[in-house]
Structures are given as C-alpha cells and as structure tokens.
C-alpha positions in Angstrom: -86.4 32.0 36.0 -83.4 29.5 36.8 -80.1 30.4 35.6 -80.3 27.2 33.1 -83.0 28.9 31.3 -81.7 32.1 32.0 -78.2 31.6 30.1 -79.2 28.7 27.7 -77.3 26.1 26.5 -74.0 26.7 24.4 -74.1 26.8 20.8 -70.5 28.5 19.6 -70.8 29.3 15.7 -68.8 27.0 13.1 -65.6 29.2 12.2 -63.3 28.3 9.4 -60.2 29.0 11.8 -57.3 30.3 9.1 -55.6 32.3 11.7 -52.4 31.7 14.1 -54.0 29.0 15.8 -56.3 27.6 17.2 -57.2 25.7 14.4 -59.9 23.3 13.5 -60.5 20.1 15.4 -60.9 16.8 13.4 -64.5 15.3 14.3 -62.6 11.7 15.1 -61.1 14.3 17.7 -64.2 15.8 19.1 -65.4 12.5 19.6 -62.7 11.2 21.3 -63.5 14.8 24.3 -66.7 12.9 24.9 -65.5 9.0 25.5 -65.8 8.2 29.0 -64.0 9.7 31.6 -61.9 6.8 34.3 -59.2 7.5 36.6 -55.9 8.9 35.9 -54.8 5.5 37.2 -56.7 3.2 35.5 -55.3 0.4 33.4 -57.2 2.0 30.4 -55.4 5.3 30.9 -52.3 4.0 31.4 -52.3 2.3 28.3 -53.1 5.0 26.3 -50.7 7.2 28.0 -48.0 4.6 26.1 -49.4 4.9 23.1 -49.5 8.5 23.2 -46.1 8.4 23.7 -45.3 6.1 20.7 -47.0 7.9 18.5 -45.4 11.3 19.9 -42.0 9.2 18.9 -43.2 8.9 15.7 -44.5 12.6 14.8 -41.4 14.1 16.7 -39.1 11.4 14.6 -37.1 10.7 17.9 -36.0 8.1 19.9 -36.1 10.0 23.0 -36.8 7.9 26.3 -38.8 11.4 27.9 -41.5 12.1 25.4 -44.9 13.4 26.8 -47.5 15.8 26.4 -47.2 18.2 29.3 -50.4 19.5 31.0 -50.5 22.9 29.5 -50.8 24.9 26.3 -47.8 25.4 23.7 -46.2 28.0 26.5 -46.3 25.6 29.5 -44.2 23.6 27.2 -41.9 26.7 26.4 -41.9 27.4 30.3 -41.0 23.5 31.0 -38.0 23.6 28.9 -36.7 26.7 30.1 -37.0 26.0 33.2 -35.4 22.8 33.6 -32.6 23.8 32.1 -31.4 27.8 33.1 -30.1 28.2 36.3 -29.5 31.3 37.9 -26.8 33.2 36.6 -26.2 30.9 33.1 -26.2 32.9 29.9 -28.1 31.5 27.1 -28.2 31.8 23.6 -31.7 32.7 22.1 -32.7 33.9 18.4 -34.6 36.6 18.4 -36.1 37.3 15.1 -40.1 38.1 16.2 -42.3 37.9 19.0 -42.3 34.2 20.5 -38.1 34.7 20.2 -38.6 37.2 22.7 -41.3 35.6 25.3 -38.3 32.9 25.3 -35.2 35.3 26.0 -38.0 36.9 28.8 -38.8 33.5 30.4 -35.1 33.2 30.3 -34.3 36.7 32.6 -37.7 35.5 34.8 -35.5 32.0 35.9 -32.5 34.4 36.7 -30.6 33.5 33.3 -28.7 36.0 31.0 -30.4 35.9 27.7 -27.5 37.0 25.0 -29.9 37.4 22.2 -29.1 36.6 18.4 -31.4 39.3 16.5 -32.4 39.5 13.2 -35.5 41.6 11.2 -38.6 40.2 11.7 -39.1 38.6 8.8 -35.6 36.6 8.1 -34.2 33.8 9.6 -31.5 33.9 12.0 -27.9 34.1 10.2 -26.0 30.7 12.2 -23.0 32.6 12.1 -24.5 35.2 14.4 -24.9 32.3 16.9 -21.6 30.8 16.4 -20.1 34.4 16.9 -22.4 34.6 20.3 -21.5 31.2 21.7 -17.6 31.9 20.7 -17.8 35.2 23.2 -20.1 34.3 25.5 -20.0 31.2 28.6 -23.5 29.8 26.8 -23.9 25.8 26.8 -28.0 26.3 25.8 -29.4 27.8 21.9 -33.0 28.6 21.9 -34.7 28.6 18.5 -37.9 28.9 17.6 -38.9 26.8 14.2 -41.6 28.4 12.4 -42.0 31.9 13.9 -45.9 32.5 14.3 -45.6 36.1 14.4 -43.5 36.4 10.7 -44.0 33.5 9.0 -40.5 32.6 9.3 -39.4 29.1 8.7 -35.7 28.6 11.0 -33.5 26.5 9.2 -32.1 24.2 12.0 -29.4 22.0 11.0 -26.4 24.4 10.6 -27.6 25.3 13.8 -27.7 22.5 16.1 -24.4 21.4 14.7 -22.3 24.6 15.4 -24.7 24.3 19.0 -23.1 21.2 19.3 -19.2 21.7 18.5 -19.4 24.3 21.1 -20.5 21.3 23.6 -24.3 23.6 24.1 -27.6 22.5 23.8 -30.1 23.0 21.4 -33.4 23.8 22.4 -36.2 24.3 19.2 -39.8 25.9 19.7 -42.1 23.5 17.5 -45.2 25.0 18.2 -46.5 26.0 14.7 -44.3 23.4 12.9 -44.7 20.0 14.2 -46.3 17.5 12.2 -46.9 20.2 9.2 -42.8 21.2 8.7 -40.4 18.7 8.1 -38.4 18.3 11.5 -36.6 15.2 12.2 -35.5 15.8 16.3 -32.5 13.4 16.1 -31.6 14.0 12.6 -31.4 17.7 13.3 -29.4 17.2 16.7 -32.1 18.6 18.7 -31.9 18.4 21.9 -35.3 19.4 23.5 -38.2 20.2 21.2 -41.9 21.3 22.8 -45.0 22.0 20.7 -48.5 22.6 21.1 -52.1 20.2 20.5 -53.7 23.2 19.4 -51.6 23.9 15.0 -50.9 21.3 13.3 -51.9 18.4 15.6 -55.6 20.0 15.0 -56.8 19.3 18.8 -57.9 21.7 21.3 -54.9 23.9 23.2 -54.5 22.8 26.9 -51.2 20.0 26.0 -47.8 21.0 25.1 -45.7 17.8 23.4 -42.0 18.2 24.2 -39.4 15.6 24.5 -35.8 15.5 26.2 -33.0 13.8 24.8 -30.8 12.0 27.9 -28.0 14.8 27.0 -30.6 17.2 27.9 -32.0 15.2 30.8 -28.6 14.6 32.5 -28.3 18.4 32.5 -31.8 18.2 34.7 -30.9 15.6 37.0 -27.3 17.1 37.9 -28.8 20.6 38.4 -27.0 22.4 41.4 -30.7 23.1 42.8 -34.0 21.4 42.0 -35.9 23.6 39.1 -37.8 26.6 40.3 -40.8 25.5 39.1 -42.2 22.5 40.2 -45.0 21.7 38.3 -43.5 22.0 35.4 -40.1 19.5 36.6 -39.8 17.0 34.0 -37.6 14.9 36.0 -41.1 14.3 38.3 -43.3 14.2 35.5 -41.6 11.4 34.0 -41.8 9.5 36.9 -45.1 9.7 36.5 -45.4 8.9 32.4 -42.6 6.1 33.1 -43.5 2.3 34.4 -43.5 3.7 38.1 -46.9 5.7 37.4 -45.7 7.9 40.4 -48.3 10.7 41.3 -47.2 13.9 39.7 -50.9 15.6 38.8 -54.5 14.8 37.9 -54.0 14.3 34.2 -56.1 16.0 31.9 -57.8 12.6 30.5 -60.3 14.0 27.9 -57.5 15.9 25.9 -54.5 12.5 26.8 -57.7 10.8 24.3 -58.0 13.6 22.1 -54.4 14.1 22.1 -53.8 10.2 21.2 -56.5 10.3 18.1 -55.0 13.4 16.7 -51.2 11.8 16.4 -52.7 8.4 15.2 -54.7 10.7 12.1 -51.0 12.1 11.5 -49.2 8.8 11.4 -51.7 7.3 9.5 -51.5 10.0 6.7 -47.8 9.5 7.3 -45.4 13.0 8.0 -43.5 13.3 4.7 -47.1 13.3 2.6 -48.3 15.8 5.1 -45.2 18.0 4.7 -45.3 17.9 0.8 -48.9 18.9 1.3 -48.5 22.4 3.5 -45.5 22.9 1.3 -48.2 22.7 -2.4 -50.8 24.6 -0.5 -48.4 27.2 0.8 -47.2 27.6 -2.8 -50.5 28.1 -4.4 -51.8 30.2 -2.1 -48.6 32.7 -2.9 -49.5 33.0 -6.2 -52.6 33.5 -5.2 -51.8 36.3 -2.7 -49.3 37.7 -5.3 -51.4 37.4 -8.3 -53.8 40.1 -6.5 -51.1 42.9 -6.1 -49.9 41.8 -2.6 -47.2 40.4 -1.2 -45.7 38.4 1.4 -44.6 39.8 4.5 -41.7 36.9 4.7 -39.3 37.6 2.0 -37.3 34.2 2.6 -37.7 30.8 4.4 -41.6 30.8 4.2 -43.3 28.8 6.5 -45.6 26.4 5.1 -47.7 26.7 7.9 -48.0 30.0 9.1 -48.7 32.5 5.9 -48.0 36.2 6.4 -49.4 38.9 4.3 -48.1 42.5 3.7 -51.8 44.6 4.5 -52.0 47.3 1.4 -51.7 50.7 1.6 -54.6 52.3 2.5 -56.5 49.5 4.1 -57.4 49.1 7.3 -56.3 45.7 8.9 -58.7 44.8 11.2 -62.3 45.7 8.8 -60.7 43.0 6.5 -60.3 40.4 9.3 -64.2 41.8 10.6 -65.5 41.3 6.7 -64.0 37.9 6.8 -65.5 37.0 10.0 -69.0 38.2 9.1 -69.6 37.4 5.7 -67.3 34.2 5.4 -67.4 32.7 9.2 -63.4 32.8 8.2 -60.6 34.0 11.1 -57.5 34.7 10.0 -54.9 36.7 12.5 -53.3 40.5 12.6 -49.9 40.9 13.5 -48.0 40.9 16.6 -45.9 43.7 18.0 -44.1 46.0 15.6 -46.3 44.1 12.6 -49.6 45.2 14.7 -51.7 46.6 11.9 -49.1 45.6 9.2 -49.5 42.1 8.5 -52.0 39.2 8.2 -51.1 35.7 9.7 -52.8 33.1 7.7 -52.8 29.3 9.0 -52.5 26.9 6.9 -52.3 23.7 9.5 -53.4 20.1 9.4 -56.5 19.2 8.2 -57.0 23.3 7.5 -54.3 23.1 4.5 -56.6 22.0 1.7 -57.0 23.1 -1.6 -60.7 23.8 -1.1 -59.6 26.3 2.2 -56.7 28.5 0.0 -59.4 29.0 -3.0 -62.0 29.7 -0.7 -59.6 31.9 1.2 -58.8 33.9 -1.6 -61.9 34.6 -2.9 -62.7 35.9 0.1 -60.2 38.3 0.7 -60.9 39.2 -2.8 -64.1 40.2 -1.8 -62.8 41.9 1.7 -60.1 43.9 -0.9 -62.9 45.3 -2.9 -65.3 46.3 -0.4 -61.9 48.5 1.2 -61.5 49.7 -1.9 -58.3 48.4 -2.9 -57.9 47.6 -6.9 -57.3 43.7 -7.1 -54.9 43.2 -10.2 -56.0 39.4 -10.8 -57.6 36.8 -9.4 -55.6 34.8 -6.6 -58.4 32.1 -6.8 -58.0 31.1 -10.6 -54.0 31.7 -9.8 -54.1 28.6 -7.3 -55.8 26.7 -9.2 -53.6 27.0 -11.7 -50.8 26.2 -9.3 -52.7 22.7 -8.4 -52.9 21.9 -11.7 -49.5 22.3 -12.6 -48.0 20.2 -9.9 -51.2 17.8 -10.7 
C-alpha cells in the first residue's frame, strides 16, 4: 500500500473557534491561500505588497512610512520590536499585568536589556502612575504595553500612557495582537510609537504574519544603534528595504498568506473600523449578561476587553470537561487559562467575523448545557439574557 492511500487525504473537522485565537478564517480568505503562486518578485506581488501596506495604514490608523507584515506569527512581531530596539545593558519599562506582559519583560532579559517591570493583578490594568514613578527612577527611554491582555481579558488603557512615555522623552511600544482591528486604537492619535499584531484574532486569517509598524522616532532609534540588532532576520531596517521601492532581497516571502493577508484588511476597511469596534463592544456586552445572568462572573473586574472574554470557572467544576463537552457536542473551542489562571478561568474569543450575535447565543446555550451536565445549578438563562441585551440597543 503507498503512503498516499496509507494516510489519506486531509479532512480537519469545521470548529466554531471561540477561544484565544486562532480564530475563524473568512472564505473570501481561504480562497485567496489557493490563488496562484508567482515569484516574490514579480510585478503582481509587488503590487500587492503596496496595497497591503495601505490597507495596514488604514487598520493601524497611522501614517507610518515602515508598515509591513513581518514573516512570522504575533510573537515574531513581539520579537521584531524588541529586538530592534533594546540594547545590551538599557533598562526598559514593561507592564506586567498577565502572561504575554511577561514573555515581553523575558524577550527583553534574552537581548541583554534590564526589564524594570510595572506589575499589577492579573486581572486590572496597569495604574500609569506606576510607570511614571518607574521611568522617574529608573534610566528607561522604551514602555512596553500590551493592549488587550489575552491571558485576562484586560483592555490597557493607552493614552495616559504614551503621553507620560513621551514627556519623559521614552518610547512607547504597544502589543496589538488580540486588539487590532476589533479594539479601538488609533497608533498616532494614542502616541504610539511601535505597535505589532498578529493575522491570526481579529484580522481572521491564518497565523504565520505579524503586522507591526515603526514610527521614524522609533526608526531613527534603529538606524543609530551602537551595534547592528542581534537578530537579523528579524532587522526591520533590512526588511524595509525590501517592502520599500528598492525591493532589496531580504527573504522568500510568504506569498499565499501576503494574499490572504491583503483580503482580510480589505474585509476590515470595507466594514469600516469604528462599526467593527461598536460591534465587539454590543457583543461583548450581551454576552456578559449572559455569563452573569447564569450565576457566573467575569474573571476581569474592569477594563473588559471586547475581544478577549474571561470567565471565572465555578466552584466545583472541572475546567477542562466543560471545554471537552463543548468540543464534542458543540464542535465549539473556547480556551483555559494561562499561568496562575490554569484551571481558573475560561478565555472566550469574540474576534472578527466570530463576534456575532448568532455565535454569543449559541455560545451560551452551550455552556448552559456543559454547566448542567457538571452539575452546576444555572440561575437563568444567559441566552434569553442576550437577546434581551440586542434588543435593547436594537
């Protein structure tokens, strides 16, 4: 028997994918993976490659010259900006209020920098005065924040930030990865300095690119480094060489997701970003009363993300046979929790094209039924309770 027949073609099942991310893939997406394949070089790529970056302009609400996908999931682009920017010896502010807060003060100590972190209960935002008291005592020209913290549900508020980042002549970095395009963030409006994401949340396309864009405050800090970034695949000052006019050879681009990548942005601008952020705010909202309406409550007491939905797991059931009960009876992933919330929480996604009314009820009822069969006592019904929460905001 030859190992075609022997494995068999794939056929992955259909999941509804409600947790941290991945999430689910718009079918103008899919088809865009299957469009033919030309060079890296080609005239065809190359003009998508500017539009990509348009349209990156757009859903990042920037100006920014150096605006690209890198070639990478959501931490290459994490690495990339770290990276460029710490040299060996520099302390760095970074907020540290869950579990991708402290990949970045880690990343940080791995490039030789001092990380002089900001921390806060996972579960609340960062207090700005902490970072103003930490930038006041400290040698620290970079703040690393991360927007909506995937492992909380925590929604960083940035402004107050990047301003008090900015009188203390520092830079402000911001983690995007679970916020862009489905949180309102405005990168020159919020005095961002660098801002990565990933294709795989809100941008509903597969992981493998990470977004980010450099402001030329931020870049002139790359190009006067006092030694060439560590990691060279990863230099943004080569890989814009090679996204700029030049078309200098950096890497074999990944051309199947650059399409995929250039659909999913054009679906986003199209819907336009302020209707898509009013509509993972109303979704958010109904399915807390939902989620409360049942006897549970959120793990996030403040600041809730409108993307990334975090619920307190009852005493006396067991975390992971709800997530199994909603995998096999429903086709329906949602995600546990991370760290100290191992076992504590459930992360619900509520990104893109996922944040519907139809995927909250559904969602609900389903964890209903999950609830039951632990035997915990559901007070109400979080279903009719988000329904009722459409139909008063109409």
């Amino acid at each position: 028997m030859g190992s075609a027949m022997r494995y068999g073609e794939l056929n992955p099942p259909n999941r509804i994918l409600l947790g941290p991310g991945p999430s689910n893939v718009h079918p103008i997406v899919l088809r865009a993976l299957s469009s033919p394949l030309v060079g890296h070089l080609d005239p065809y790529f190359m003009e998508r490659m500017d539009e990509v970056m348009e349209l990156l302009r757009e859903t990042f609400v920037t100006k920014n010259r150096v605006c690209f996908p890198i070639s990478g999931t959501g931490m290459a682009g994490m690495e990339a900006a770290i990276s460029n920017l710490v040299q060996p010896g520099e302390e760095v502010i970074v907020g540290s209020n869950g579990f991708f807060g402290q990949r970045m003060a880690e990343i940080v100590r791995r490039y030789h920098g001092k990380p002089i972190e900001v921390s806060e209960e996972w579960g609340r935002a960062i207090d700005p005065s902490k970072v103003e008291e930490a930038l006041s005592r400290s040698g620290a020209d970079l703040v690393c924040i991360v927007h909506a913290e995937t492992s909380t549900g925590v929604l960083q508020p940035l402004e107050e930030i990047g301003k008090i980042a900015h009188a203390h002549d520092a830079l402000f970095l911001v983690d995007a990865v679970t916020s862009l395009s489905g949180c309102e963030l405005k990168v020159d409006e919020m005095g961002i300095d660098v801002c990565y994401s990933g294709s795989q949340k809100c941008l509903n396309c597969p992981p493998g690119l990470a977004p980010i864009t450099f402001n030329e405050r931020a870049m002139d800090r790359v190009r006067n480094r006092r030694a060439k970034a560590q990691n060279w695949y990863l230099d943004v000052s080569l890989i814009e060489q090679y996204w700029s006019e030049g078309r200098a050879y950096h890497h074999t681009a990944p051309i199947s997701m650059i399409y995929a990548l250039r659909e999913a942005l054009r679906i986003i601008v199209e819907e336009g970003l302020e209707k898509r952020w009013i509509r993972h705010e109303r979704n958010r909202d109904a399915l807390i009363r939902g989620i409360e309406e049942m006897g549970l409550r959120m793990h996030a007491r403040e600041n809730r993300c409108p993307t990334l939905n975090t619920v307190s797991v009852p005493e006396g059931v067991e975390d992971a046979k709800v997530r199994g009960f909603l995998l096999d009876r429903f086709n329906m992933e949602i995600g546990g929790g991370l760290g100290p919330l191992k076992g504590k929480i459930w992360r619900v996604g509520l990104m893109g094209i996922n944040s519907s009314e139809q995927n909250v009820i559904l969602f609900l009822g389903a964890l209903e039924r999950a609830l039951r069969a632990s035997g915990f006592r559901v007070k109400g019904s979080g279903a009719k309770a988000a329904i009722e929460a459409y139909s008063e905001r109409g």
